[in-house]
N, C-alpha and C positions, 0 to 999 in steps of 0.2 A: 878458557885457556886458548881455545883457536888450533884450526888444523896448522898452523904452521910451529907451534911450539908442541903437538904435540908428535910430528914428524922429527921434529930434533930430538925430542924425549927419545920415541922409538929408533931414531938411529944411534944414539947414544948406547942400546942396551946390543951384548952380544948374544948369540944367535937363543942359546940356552933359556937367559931371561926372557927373549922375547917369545921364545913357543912355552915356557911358561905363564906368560901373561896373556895369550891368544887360548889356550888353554882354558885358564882361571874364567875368561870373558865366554868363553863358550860354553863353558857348563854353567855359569850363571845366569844367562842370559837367553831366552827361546828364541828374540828376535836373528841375532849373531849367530845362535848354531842355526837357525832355517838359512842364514845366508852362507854361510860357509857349506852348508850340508850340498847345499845348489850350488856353491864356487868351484869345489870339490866334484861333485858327480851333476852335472845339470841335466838331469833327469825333469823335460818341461811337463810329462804328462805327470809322471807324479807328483808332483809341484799343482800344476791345475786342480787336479782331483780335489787334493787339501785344502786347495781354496776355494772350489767350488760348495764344497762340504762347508767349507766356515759362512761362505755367502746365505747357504740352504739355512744353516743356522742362527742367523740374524732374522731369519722370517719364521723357520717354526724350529725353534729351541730345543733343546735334548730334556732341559729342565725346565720347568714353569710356564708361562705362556705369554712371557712378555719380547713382544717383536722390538726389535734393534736393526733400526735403517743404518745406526752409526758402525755398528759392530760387520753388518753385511758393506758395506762400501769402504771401510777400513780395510778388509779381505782384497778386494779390486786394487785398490794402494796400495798394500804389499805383495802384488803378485808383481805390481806395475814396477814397482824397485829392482824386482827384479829381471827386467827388463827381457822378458818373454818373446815369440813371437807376436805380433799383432793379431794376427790370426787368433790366436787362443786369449789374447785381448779381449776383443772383438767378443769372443764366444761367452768367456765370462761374464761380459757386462749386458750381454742379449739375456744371458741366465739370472741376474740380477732383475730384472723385467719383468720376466716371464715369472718368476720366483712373486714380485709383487704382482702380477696381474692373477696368478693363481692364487696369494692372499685375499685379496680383493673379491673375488668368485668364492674363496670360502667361506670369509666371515662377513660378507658385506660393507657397505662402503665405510671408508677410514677419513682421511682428512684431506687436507689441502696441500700441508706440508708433506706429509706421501706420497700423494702423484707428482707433484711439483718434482719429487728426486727422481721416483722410477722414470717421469718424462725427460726430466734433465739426463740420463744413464742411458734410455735409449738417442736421443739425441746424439749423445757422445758417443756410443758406440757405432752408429749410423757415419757418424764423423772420420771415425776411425776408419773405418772399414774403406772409406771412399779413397782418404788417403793414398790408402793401402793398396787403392786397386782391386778392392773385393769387393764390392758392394754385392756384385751377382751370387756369391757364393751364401749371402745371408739374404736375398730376398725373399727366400719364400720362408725362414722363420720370423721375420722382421712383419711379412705381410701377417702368417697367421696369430700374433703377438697385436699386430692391429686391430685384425679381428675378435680377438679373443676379450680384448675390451669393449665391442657393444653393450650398449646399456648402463656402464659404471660410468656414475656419475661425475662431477664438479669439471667437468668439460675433458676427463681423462679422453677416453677417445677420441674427441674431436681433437686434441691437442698430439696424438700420436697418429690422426690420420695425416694431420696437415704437415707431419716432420716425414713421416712414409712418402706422399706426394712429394717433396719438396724432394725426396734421394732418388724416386724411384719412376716417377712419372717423367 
């Protein structure tokens, strides 16, 4: 249909239909009330919490025991829609990390395609933060997240010392 026809629709309808139809979309929809619930009261720490919660749950599940890289960086993208502070960015996606480097310490080594995203997330957050003017304020989780991978293999360390060096040296 396209945002511009469906802006005529919506101005077309008077005030009644339209908080009816904002309505109807919000109780059917989780995506639409997390965003309205946030447009309405932007409460960012409760908001992180949730996400942070759904990140922890893409690595160790409430049910079964199957890890979700896709389900935890999905959490990071709708937090990001929401367009948060950087700051709590930032902090999310060091917790994404940290979330796989303590998978990785628990159950032993995983693949390629695993470190390849925790590296690519720290990477970005790294990014972020530099942006932002913070980097200092995450060095010393960013370092022990470094450290915390000695020994894990397929060059995971080495691949997080050399993005560490590259922000912080």
């Amino acid at each position: 249909m396209g945002i511009k026809k469906v802006k005529l629709a919506l101005e077309s309808l008077d005030k009644r239909h339209l908080v009816k139809l904002v309505s109807e979309i919000y109780r059917k929809d989780k995506n639409v009330r997390t965003f309205l619930d946030y447009y309405f009261n932007p409460d960012e720490s409760t908001l992180f919490k949730k996400h942070k919660a759904r990140v922890r749950e893409g690595f160790y599940p409430k049910r079964g025991d199957d890890l979700s890289l896709s389900f935890a960086r999905q959490a990071i993208n709708d937090f990001k829609k929401h367009e948060p502070s950087k700051e709590l960015l930032v902090d999310l996606m060091l917790y994404y990390v940290e979330c796989g480097v303590k998978f990785t310490n628990d159950y032993g080594d995983i693949d390629e395609r695993f470190y390849s995203s925790v590296e690519k997330m720290y990477l970005s957050a790294l990014e972020t933060a530099r942006k932002e003017g913070r980097l200092d304020k995450f060095k010393e989780r960013a370092e022990k997240i470094m450290h915390d991978t000695d020994g894990i293999g397929w060059g995971f360390h080495d691949q997080l010392a050399y993005y560490y060096g590259e922000y912080y040296m």
